[in-house]
N, CA and C of each residue as an Amber inpcrd file, in Angstrom:
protein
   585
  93.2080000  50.2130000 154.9550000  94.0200000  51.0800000 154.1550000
  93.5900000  52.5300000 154.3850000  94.6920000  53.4920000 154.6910000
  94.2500000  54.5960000 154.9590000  93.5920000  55.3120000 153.5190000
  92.8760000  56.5950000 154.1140000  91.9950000  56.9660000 152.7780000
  92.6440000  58.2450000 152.1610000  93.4730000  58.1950000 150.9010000
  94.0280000  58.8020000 150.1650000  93.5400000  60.2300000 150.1310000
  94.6990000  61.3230000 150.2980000  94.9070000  62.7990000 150.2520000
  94.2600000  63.3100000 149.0560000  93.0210000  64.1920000 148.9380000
  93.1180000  64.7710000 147.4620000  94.2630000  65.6970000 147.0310000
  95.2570000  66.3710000 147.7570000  96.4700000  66.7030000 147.7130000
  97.1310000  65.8690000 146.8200000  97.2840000  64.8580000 147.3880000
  98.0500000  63.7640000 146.5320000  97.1820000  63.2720000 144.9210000
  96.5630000  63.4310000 144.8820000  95.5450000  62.9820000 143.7350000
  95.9680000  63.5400000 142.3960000  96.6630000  62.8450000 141.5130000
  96.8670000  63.7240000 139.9110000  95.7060000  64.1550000 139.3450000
  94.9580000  63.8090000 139.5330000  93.0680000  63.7600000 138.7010000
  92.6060000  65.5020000 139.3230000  93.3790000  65.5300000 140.4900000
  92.7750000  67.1650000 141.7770000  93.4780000  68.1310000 140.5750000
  94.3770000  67.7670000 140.4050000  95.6410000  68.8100000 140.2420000
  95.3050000  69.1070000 138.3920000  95.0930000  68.0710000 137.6900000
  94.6700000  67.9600000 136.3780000  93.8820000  68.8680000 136.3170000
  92.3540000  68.6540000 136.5360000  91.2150000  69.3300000 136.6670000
  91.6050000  71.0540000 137.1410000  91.9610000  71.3480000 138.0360000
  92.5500000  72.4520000 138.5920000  93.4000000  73.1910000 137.9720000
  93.9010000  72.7820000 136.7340000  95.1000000  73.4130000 135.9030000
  94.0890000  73.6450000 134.8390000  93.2530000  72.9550000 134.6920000
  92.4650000  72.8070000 133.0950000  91.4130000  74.2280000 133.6780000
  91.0100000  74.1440000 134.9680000  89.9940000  75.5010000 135.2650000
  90.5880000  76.8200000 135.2380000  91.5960000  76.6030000 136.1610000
  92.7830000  78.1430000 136.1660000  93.0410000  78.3780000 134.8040000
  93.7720000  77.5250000 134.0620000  94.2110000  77.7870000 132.1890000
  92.7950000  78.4460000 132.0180000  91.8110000  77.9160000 131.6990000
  90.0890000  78.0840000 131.1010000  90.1200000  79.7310000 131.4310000
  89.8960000  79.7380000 132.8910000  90.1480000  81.0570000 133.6580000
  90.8170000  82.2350000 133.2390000  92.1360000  82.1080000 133.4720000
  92.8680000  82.7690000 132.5430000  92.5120000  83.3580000 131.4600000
  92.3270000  82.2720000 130.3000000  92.1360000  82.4120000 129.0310000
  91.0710000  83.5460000 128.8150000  90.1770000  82.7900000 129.6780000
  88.9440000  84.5210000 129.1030000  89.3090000  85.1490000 129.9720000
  89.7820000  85.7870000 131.3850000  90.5540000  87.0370000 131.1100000
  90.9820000  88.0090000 130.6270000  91.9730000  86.7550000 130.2640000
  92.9970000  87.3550000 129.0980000  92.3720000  88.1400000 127.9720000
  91.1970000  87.0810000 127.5450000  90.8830000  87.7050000 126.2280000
  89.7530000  89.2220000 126.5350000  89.4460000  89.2330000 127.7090000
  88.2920000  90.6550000 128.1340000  89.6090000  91.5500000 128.6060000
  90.6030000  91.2480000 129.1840000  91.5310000  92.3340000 129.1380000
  91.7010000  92.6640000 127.7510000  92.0840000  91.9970000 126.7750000
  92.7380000  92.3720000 125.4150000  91.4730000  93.3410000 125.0580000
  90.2970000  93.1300000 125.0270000  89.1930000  93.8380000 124.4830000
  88.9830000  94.9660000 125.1070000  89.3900000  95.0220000 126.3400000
  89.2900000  96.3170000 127.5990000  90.5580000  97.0220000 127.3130000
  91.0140000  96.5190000 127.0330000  93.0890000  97.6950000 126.6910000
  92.3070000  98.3020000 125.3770000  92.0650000  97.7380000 124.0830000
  91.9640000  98.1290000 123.3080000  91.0590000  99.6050000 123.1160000
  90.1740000  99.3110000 124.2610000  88.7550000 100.0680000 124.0330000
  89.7210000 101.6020000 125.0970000  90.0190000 101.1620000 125.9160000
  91.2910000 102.1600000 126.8120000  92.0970000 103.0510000 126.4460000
  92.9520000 102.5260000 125.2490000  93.7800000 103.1540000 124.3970000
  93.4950000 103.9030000 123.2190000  92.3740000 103.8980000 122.6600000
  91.7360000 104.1540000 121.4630000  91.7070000 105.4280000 121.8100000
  92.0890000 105.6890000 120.4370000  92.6270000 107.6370000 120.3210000
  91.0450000 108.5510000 120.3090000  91.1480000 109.1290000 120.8470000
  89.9780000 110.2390000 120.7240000  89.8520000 110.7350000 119.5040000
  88.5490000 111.7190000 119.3280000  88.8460000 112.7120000 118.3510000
  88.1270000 113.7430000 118.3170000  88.1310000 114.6640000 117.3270000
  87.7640000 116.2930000 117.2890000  86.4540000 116.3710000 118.2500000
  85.1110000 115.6550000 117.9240000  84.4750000 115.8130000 118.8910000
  84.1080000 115.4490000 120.2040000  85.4070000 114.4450000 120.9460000
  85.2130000 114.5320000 122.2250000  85.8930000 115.4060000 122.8270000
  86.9640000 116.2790000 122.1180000  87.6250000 117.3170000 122.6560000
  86.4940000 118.5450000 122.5560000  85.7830000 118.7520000 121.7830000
  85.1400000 120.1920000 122.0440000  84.0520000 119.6900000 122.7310000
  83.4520000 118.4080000 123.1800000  82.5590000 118.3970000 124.0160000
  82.9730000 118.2190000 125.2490000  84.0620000 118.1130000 126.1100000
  85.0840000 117.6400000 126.8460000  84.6520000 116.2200000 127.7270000
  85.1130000 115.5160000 126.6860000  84.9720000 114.0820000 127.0650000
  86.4200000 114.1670000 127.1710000  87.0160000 113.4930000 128.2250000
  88.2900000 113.0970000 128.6390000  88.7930000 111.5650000 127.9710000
  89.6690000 111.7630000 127.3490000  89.8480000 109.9560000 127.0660000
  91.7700000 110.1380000 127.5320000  91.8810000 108.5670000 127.6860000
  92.8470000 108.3680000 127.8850000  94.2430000 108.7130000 126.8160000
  93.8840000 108.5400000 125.4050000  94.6270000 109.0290000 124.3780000
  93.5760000 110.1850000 123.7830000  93.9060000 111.6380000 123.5150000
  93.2580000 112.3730000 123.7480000  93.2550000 112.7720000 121.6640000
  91.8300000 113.0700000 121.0070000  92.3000000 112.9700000 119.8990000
  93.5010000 113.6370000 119.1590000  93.9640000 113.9350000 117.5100000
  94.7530000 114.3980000 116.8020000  94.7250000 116.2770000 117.4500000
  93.5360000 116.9930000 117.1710000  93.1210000 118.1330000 116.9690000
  93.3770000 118.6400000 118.3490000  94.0650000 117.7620000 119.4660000
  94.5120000 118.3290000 120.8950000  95.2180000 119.4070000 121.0150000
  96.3250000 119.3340000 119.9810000  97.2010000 120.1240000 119.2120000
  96.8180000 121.8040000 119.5910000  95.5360000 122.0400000 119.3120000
  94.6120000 123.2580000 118.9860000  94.4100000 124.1050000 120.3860000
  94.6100000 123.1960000 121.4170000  94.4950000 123.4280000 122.5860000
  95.4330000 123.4730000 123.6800000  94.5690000 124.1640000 124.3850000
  95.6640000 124.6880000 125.5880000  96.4460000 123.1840000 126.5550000
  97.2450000 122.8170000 126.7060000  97.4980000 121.7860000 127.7590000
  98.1980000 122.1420000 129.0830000  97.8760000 121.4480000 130.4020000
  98.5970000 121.9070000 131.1080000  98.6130000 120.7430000 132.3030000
  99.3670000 120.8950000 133.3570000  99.1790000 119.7650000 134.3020000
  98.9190000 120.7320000 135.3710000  97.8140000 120.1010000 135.9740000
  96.9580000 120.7340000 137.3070000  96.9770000 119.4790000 138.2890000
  97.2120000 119.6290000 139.6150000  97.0620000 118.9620000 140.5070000
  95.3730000 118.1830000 140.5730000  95.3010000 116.7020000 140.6510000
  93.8750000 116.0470000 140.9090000  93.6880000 115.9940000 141.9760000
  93.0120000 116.2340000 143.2400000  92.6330000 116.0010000 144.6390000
  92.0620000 114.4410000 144.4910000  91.2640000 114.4020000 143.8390000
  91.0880000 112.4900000 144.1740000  92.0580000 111.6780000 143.0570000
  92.5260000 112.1230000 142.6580000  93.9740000 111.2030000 142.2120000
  95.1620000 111.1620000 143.2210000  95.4620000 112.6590000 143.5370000
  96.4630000 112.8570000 144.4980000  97.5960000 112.9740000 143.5100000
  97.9520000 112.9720000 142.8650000  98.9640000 113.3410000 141.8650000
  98.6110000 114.4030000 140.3880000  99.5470000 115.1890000 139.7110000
  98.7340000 115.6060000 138.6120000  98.5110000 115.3080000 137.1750000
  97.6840000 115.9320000 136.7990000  97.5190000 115.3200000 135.2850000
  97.0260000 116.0900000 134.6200000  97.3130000 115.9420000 132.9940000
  97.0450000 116.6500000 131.9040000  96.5500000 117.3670000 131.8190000
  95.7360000 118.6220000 131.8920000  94.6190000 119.6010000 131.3530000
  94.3590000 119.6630000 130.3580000  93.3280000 119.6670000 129.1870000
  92.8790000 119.9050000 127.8930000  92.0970000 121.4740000 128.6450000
  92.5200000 122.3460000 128.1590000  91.9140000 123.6590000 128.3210000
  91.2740000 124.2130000 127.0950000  91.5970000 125.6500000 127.3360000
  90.7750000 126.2680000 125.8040000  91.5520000 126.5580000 124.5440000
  91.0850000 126.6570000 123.5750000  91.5980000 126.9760000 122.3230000
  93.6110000 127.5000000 122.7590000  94.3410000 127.0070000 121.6500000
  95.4090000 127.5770000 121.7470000  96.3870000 127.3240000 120.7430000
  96.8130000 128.9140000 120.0400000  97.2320000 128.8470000 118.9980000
  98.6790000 127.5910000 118.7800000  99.1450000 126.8050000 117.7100000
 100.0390000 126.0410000 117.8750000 100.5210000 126.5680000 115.9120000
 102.0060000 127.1730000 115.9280000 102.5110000 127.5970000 115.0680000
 101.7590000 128.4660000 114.1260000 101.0670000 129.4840000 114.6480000
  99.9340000 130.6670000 114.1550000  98.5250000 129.9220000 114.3350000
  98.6910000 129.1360000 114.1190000  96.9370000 128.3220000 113.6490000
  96.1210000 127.6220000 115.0680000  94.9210000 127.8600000 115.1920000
  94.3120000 126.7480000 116.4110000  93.1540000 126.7140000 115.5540000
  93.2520000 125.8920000 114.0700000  92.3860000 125.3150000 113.2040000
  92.3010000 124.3910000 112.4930000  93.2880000 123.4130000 113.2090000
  93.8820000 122.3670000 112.0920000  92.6980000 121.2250000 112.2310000
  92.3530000 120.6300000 111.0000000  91.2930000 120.0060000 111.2090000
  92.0540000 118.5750000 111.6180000  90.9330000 117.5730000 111.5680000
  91.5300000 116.2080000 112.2420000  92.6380000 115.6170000 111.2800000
  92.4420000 115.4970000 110.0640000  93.1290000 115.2150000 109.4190000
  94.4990000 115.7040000 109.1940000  94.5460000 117.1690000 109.6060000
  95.7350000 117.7070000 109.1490000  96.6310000 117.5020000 110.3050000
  96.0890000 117.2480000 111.7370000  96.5130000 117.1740000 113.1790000
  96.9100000 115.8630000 112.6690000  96.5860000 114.5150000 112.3070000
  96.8960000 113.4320000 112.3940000  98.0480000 113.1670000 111.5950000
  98.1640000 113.9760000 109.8930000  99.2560000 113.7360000 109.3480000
 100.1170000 114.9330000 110.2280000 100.4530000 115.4480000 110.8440000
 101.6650000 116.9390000 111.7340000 102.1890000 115.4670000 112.4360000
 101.0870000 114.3940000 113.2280000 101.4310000 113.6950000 114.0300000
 102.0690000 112.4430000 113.7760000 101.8790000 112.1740000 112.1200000
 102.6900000 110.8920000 111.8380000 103.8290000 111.2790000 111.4520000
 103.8690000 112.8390000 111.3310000 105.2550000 113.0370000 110.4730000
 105.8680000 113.1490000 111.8850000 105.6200000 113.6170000 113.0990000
 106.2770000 113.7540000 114.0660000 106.9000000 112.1920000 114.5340000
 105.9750000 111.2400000 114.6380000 105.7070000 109.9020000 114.8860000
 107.1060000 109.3350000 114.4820000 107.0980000 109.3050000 112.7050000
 107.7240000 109.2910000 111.9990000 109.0380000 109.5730000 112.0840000
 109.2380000 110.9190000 112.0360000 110.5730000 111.8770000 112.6230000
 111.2370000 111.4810000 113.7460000 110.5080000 110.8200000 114.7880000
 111.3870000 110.3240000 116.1850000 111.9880000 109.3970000 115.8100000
 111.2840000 108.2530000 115.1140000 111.5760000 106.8830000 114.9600000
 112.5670000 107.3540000 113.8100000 112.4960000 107.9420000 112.6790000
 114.0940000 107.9300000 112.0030000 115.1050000 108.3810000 112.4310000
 115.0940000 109.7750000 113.0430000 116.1810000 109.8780000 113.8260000
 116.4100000 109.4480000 114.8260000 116.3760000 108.4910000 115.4540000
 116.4450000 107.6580000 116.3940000 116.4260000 108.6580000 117.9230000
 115.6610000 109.0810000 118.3280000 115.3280000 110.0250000 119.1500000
 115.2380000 108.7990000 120.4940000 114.9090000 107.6990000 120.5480000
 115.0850000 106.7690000 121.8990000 116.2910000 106.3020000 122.2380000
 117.5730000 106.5040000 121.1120000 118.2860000 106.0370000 121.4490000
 119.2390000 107.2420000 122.6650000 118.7380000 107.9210000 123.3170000
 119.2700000 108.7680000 123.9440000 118.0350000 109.4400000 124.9490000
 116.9790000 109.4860000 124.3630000 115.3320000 110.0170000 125.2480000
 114.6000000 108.6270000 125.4790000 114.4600000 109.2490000 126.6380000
 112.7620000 108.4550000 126.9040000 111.5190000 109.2440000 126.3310000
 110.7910000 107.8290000 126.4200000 109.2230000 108.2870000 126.2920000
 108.3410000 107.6630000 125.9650000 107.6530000 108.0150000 127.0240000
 106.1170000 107.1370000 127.8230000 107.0520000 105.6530000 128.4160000
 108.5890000 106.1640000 128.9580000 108.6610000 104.6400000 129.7370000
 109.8340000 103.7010000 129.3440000 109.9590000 104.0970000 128.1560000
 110.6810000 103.4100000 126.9790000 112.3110000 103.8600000 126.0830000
 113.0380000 103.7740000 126.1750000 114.7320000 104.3790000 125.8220000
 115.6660000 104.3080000 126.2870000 116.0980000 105.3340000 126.5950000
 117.4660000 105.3250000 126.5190000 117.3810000 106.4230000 128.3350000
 118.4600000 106.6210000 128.8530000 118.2830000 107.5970000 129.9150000
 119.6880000 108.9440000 129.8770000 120.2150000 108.6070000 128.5150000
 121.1620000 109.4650000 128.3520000 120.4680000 111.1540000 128.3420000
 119.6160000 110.8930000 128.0140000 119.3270000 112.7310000 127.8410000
 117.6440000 113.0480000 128.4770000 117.1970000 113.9600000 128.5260000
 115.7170000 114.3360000 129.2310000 114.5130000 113.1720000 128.4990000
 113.8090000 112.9830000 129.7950000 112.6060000 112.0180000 129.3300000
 111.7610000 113.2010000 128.6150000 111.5350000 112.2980000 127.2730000
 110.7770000 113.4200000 126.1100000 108.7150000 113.4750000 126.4960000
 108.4180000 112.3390000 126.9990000 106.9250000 112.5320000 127.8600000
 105.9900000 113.6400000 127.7770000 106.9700000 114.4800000 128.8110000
 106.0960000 115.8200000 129.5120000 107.0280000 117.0410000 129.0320000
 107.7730000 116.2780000 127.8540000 108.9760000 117.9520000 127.1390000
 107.6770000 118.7430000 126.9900000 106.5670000 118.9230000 126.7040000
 105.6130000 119.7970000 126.1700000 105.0120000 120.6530000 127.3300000
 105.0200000 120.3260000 128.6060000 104.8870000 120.7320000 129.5010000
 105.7350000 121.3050000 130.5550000 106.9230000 120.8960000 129.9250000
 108.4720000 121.4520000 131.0090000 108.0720000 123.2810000 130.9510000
 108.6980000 123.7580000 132.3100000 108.5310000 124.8890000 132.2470000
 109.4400000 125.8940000 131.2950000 110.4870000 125.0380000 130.9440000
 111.5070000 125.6570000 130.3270000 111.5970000 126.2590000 129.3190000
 110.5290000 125.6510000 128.5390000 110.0900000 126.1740000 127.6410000
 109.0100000 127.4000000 127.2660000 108.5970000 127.4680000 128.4290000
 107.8470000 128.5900000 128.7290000 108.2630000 129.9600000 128.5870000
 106.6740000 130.8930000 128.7210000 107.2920000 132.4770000 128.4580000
 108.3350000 132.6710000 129.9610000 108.2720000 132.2160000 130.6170000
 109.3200000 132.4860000 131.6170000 110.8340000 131.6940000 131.3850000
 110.4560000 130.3280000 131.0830000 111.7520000 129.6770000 131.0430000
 113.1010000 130.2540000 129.9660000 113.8020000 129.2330000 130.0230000
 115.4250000 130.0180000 129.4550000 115.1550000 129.6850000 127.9380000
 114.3790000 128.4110000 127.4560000 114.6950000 128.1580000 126.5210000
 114.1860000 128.8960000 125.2100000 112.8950000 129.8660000 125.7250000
 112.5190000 130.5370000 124.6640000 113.3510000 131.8260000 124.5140000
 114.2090000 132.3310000 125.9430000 114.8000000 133.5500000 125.5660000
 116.2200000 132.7730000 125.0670000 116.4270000 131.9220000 125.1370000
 117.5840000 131.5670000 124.1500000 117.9070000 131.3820000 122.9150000
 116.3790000 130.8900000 122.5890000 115.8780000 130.9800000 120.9140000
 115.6690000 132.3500000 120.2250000 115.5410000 132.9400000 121.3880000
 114.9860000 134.2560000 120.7320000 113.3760000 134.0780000 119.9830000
 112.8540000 133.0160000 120.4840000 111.2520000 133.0720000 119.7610000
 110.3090000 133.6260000 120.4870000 109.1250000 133.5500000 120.2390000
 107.9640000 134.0090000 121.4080000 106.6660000 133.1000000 121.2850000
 107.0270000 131.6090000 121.0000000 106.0640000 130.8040000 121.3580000
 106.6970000 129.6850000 121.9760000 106.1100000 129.0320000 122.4740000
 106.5450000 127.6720000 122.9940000 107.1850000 126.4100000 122.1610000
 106.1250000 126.6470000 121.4230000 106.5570000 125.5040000 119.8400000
 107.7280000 125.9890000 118.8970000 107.6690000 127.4810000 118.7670000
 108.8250000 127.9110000 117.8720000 109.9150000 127.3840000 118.9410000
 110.3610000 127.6780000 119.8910000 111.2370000 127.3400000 120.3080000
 111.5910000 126.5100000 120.5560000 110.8510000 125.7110000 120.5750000
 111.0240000 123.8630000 119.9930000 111.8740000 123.4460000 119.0760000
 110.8850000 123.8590000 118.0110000 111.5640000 123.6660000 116.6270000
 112.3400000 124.3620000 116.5230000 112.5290000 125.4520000 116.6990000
 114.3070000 125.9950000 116.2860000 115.5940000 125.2190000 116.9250000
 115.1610000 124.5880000 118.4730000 116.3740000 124.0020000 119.4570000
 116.3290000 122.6510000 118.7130000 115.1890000 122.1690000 117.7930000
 115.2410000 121.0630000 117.0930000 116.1710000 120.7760000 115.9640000
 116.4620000 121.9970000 115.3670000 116.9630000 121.9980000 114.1700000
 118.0720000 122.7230000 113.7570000 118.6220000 123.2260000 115.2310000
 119.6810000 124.1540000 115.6170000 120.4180000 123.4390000 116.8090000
 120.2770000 122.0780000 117.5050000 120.8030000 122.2680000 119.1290000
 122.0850000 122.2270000 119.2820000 122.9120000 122.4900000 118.7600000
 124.2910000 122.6320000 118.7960000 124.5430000 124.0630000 119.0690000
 123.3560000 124.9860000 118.5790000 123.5740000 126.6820000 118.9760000
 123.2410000 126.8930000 120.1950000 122.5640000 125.9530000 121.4800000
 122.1910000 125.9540000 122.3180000 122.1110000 125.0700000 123.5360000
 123.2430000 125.4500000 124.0430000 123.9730000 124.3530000 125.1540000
 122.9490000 124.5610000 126.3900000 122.3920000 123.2500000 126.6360000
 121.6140000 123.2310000 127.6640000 122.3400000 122.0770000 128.9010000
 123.0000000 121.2720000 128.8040000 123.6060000 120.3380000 129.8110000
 125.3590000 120.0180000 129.3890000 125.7950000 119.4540000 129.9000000
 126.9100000 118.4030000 129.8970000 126.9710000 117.6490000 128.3980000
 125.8290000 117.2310000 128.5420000 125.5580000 116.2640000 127.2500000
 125.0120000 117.2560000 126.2190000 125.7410000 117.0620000 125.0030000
 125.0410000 118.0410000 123.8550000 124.1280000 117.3360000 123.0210000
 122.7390000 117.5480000 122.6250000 122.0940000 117.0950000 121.3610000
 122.6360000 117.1200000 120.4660000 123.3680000 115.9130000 119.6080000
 123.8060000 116.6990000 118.3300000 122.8670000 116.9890000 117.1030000
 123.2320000 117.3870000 115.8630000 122.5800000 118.5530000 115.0270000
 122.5410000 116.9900000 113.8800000 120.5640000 116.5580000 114.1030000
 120.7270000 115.6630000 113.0100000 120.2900000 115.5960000 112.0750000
 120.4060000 116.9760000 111.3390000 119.6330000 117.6200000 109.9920000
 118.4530000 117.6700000 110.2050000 117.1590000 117.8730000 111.4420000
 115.7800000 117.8600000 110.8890000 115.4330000 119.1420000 110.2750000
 114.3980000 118.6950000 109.4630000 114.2230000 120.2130000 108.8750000
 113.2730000 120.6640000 109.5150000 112.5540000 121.9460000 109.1030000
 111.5720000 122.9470000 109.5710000 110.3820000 122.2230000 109.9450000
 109.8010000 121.4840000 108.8110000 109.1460000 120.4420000 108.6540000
 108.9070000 119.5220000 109.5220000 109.9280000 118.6970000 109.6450000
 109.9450000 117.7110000 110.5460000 110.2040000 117.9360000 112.1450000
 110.6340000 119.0880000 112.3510000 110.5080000 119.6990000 113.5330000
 109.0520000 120.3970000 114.1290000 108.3910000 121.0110000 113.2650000
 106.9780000 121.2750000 113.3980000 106.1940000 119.5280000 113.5270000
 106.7170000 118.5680000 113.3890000 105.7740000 117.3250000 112.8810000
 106.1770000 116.7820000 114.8690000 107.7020000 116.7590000 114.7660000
 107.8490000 116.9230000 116.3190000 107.6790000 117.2120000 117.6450000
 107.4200000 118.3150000 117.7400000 106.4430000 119.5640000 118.1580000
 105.1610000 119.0580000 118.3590000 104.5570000 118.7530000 116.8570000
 102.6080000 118.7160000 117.4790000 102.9130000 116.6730000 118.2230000
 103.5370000 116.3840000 117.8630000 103.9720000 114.7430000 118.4020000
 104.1980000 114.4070000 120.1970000 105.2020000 115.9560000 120.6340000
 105.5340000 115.8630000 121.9400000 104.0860000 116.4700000 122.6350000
 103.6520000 117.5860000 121.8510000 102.6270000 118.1690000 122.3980000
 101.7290000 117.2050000 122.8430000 101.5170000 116.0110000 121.5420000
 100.0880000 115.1610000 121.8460000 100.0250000 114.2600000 123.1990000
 101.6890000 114.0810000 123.0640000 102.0380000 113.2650000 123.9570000
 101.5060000 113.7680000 125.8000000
């Protein structure tokens, strides 16, 4: 009688599913513990000591941001720079950065801001990916959108196109005007910024 394939063998294949599953499983579970530790928000003092984290803390707000080219990334990324005023103030303590940021948080998710924006990946593609709005040049002392506001910061002109965009035709597609207030447009603002 010829001598049987372990190929063929249910007992090969059993065993082999029970190690890969096993396998897996803790994986799985040191990824879950490794994302977590990855994602975990910074705070006030790894920004003034400049520890880089992946979610950068509340009090980022305070600071300068910018995107600079990485030579060993090869693509660019974020800058945390120096102090920088955000709606008169670059003093908001952690706490006060974190509630600006839930009300912003907050503010997207009621007015349904995905159903038309992206961001971080996620929405709609009807209107500008909201991501890197904090970094668009447009908004800049050069760009159109602050001499259209008539403001002279970056953030004011945020919040005013936030709470006004019907006075300010920027595409084809219009933002319409969905009552945010002053408030919730400043909460917006430090939200895209963090982003």
């Amino acid at each position: 009688m010829a001598k049987k394939s372990v190929w063929s063998d249910n007992r090969f294949w059993q065993r082999t599913a029970a190690w890969i599953t096993g396998f897996a499983s803790v994986l799985l579970i040191w990824l879950t513990f490794d994302t977590n530790a990855q994602i975990a928000m910074g705070n006030d003092s790894d920004l003034k000591n400049g520890v880089t984290k992946r979610v950068p803390g509340p009090t980022v707000i305070n600071y300068k941001i910018t995107y600079e080219m990485d030579k060993k990334r090869q693509h660019e990324v974020p800058v945390i720079g120096e102090k920088e005023k955000f709606f008169g103030r670059d003093d908001y303590s952690e706490e006060e950065a974190t509630e600006l940021l839930h009300l912003g948080k907050l503010g997207s998710q009621s007015k349904n801001c995905m159903n038309c924006h992206t961001l971080l990946g996620n929405g709609a593609y009807y209107a500008p990916d909201l991501t890197k709005a904090w970094l668009d040049p447009a908004w800049g002392p050069t760009g159109s959108m602050q001499a259209m506001t008539g403001k002279s910061t970056k953030e004011e002109a945020m919040a005013e196109f936030l709470q006004n965009p019907s006075q300010y035709p920027t595409h084809a597609r219009m933002m319409p005007n969905l009552g945010i207030t002053a408030e919730e447009a400043k909460g917006l603002v430090a939200f895209l910024k963090h982003m």
